[in-house]
TILUMKOL-564063 format. One line per field, with one value per atom (N, C-alpha, C): residue number from 1; residue in three letters; atom name; x, z, y. Coordinates in Angstrom, 1 decimal, padded with zeros to 4 digits. Atoms other than C-alpha are relative to their C-alpha. Example, Ala and Ser with C-alpha at 12.3 -4.5 7.8 and 13.67 -1.06 7.14 Angstrom:
n <- (1	1	1	2	2	2)
res <- (ala	ala	ala	ser	ser	ser)
atom <- (N	CA	C	N	CA	C)
px <- (000.9	012.3	000.9	-000.9	013.7	-000.8)
pz <- (000.0	007.8	000.0	000.0	007.1	000.8)
py <- (-001.2	-004.5	001.2	-001.1	-001.1	001.1)
//
This chain:
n <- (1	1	1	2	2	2	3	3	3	4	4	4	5	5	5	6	6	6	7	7	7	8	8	8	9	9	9	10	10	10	11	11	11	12	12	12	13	13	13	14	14	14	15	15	15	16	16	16	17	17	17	18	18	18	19	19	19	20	20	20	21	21	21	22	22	22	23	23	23	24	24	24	25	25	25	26	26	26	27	27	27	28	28	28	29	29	29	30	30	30	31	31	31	32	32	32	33	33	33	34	34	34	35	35	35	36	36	36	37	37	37	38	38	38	39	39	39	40	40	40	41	41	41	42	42	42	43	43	43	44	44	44	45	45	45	46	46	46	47	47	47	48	48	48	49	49	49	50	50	50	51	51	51	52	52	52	53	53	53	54	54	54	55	55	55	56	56	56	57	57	57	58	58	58	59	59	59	60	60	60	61	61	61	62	62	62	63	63	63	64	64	64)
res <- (unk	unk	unk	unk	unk	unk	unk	unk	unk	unk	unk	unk	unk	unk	unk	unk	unk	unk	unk	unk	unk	unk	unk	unk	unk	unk	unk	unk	unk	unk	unk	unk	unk	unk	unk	unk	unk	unk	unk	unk	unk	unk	unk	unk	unk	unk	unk	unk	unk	unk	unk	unk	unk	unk	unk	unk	unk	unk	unk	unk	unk	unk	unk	unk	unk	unk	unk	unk	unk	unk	unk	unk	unk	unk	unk	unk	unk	unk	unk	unk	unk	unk	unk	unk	unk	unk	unk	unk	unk	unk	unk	unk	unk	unk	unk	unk	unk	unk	unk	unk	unk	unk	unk	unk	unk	unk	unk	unk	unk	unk	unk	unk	unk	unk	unk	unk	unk	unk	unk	unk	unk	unk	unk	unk	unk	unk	unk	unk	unk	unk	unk	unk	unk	unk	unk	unk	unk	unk	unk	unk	unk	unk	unk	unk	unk	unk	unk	unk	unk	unk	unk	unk	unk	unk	unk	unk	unk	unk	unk	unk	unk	unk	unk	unk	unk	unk	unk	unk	unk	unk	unk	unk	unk	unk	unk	unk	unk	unk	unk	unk	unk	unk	unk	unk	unk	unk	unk	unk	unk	unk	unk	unk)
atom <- (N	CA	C	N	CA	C	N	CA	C	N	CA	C	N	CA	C	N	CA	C	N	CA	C	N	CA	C	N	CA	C	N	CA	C	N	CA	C	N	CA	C	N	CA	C	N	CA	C	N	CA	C	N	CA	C	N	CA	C	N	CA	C	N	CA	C	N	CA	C	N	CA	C	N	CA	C	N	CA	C	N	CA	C	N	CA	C	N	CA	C	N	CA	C	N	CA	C	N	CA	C	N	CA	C	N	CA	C	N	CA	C	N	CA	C	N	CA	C	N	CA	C	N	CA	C	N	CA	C	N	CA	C	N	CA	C	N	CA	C	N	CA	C	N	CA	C	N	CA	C	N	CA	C	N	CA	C	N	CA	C	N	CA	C	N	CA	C	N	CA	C	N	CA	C	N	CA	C	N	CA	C	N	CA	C	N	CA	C	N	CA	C	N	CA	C	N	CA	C	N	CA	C	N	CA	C	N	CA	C	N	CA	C	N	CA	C	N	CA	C	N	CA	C)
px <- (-000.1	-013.0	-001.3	000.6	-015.5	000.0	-000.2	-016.2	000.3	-000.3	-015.6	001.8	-001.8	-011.7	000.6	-000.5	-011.2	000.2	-000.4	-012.2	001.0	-001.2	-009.9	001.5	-001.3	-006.6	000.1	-000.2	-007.5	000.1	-000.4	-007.5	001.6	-001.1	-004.0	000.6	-000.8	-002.9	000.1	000.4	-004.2	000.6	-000.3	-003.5	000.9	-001.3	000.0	000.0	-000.7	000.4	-000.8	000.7	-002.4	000.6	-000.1	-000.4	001.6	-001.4	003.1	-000.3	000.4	001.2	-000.2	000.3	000.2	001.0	-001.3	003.8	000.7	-001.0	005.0	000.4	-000.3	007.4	000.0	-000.1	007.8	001.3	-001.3	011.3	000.4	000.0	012.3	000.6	-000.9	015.0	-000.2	000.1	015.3	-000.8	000.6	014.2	-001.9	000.9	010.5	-000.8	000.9	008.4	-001.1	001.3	005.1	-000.4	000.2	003.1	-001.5	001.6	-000.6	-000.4	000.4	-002.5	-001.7	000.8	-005.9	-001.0	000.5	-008.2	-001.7	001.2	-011.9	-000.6	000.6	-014.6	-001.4	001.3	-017.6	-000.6	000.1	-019.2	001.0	-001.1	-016.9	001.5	-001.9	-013.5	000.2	-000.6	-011.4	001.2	-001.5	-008.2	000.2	-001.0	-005.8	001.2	-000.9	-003.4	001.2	-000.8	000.0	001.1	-000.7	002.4	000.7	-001.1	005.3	000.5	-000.7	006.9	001.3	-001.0	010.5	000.3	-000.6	011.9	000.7	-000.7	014.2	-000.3	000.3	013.5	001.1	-001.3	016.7	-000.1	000.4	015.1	-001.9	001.3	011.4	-000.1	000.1	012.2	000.4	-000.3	013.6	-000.3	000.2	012.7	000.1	-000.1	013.3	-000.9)
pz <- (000.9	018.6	-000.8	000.4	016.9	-001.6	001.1	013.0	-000.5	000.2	012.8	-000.1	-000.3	014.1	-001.0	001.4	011.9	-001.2	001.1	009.2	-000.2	000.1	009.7	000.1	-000.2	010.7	-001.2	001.5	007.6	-000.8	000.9	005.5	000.1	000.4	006.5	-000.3	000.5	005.9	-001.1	001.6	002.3	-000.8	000.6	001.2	-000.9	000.4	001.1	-001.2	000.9	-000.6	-001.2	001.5	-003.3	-000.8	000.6	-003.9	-000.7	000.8	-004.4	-001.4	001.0	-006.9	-001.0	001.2	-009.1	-000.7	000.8	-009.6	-000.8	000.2	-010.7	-001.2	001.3	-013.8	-001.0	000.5	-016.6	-000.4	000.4	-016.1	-000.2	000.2	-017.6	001.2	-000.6	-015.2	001.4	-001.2	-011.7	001.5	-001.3	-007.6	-000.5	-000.3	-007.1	001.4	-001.3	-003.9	000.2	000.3	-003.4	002.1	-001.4	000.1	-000.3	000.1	000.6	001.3	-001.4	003.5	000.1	-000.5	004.4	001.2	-001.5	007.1	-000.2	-000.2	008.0	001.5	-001.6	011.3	-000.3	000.0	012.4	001.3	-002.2	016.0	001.2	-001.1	017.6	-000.3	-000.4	016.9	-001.8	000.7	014.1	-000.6	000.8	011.7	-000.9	001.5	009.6	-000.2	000.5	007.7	-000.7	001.0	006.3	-000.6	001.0	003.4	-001.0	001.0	001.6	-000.8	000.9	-001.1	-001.4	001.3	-002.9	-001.1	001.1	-005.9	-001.0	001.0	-008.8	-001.7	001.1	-012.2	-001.1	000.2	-014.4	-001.4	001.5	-018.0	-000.1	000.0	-019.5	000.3	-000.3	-018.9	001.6	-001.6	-015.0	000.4	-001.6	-012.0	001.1	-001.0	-008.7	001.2)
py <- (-001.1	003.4	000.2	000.1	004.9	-000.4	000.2	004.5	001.3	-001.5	008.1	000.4	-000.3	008.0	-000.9	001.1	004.8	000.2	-001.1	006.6	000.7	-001.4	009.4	-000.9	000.5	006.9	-000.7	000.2	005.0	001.0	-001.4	008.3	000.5	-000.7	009.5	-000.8	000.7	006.3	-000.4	-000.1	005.9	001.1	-001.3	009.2	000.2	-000.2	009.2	-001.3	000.9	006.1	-000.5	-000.5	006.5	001.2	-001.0	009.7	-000.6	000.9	007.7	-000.6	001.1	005.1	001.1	-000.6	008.0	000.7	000.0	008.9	-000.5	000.9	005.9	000.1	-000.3	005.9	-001.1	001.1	003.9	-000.6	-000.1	002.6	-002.0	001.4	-000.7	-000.8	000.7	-001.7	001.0	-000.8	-000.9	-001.1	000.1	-001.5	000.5	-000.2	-001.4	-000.4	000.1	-001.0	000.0	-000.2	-001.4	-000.8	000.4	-001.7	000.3	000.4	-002.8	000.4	000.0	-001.5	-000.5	000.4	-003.5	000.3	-000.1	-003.3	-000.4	000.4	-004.5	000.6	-000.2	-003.7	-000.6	000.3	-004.5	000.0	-000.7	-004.4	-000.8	000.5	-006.8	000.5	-000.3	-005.2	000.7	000.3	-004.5	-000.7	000.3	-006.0	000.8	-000.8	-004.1	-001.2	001.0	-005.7	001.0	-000.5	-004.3	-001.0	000.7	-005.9	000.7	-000.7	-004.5	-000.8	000.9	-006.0	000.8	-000.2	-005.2	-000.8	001.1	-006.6	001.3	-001.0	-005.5	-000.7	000.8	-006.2	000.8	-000.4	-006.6	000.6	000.2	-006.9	000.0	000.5	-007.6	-001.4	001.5	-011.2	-000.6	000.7	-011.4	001.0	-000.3	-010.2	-000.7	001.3	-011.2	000.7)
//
């Protein structure tokens, strides 16, 4: 692939979910989602990396 298309597949996949993060509310209690997308290249290949992570948080003092 070039570094041209990479570009661009990273782009639509950023997009969206830099545009979710900028919604986010300030709600004490509640579900939260959050998902990390990574990636590296160089002339031998590339890695991407993806990681989601739920949890609910009941109070200021727990979460799980």
């Amino acid at each position: 692939m070039s570094s041209n298309r990479i570009f661009n597949v990273m782009s639509l996949l950023l997009v969206p979910a830099l545009l979710h993060g900028a919604a986010a509310t300030d709600e004490a209690r509640g579900w939260s989602f959050s998902q990390r997308f990574q990636g590296s290249s160089n002339s031998a290949g590339f890695v991407l990396k993806n990681s989601s992570t739920v949890r609910y948080i009941f109070n200021d003092h727990v979460e799980a």
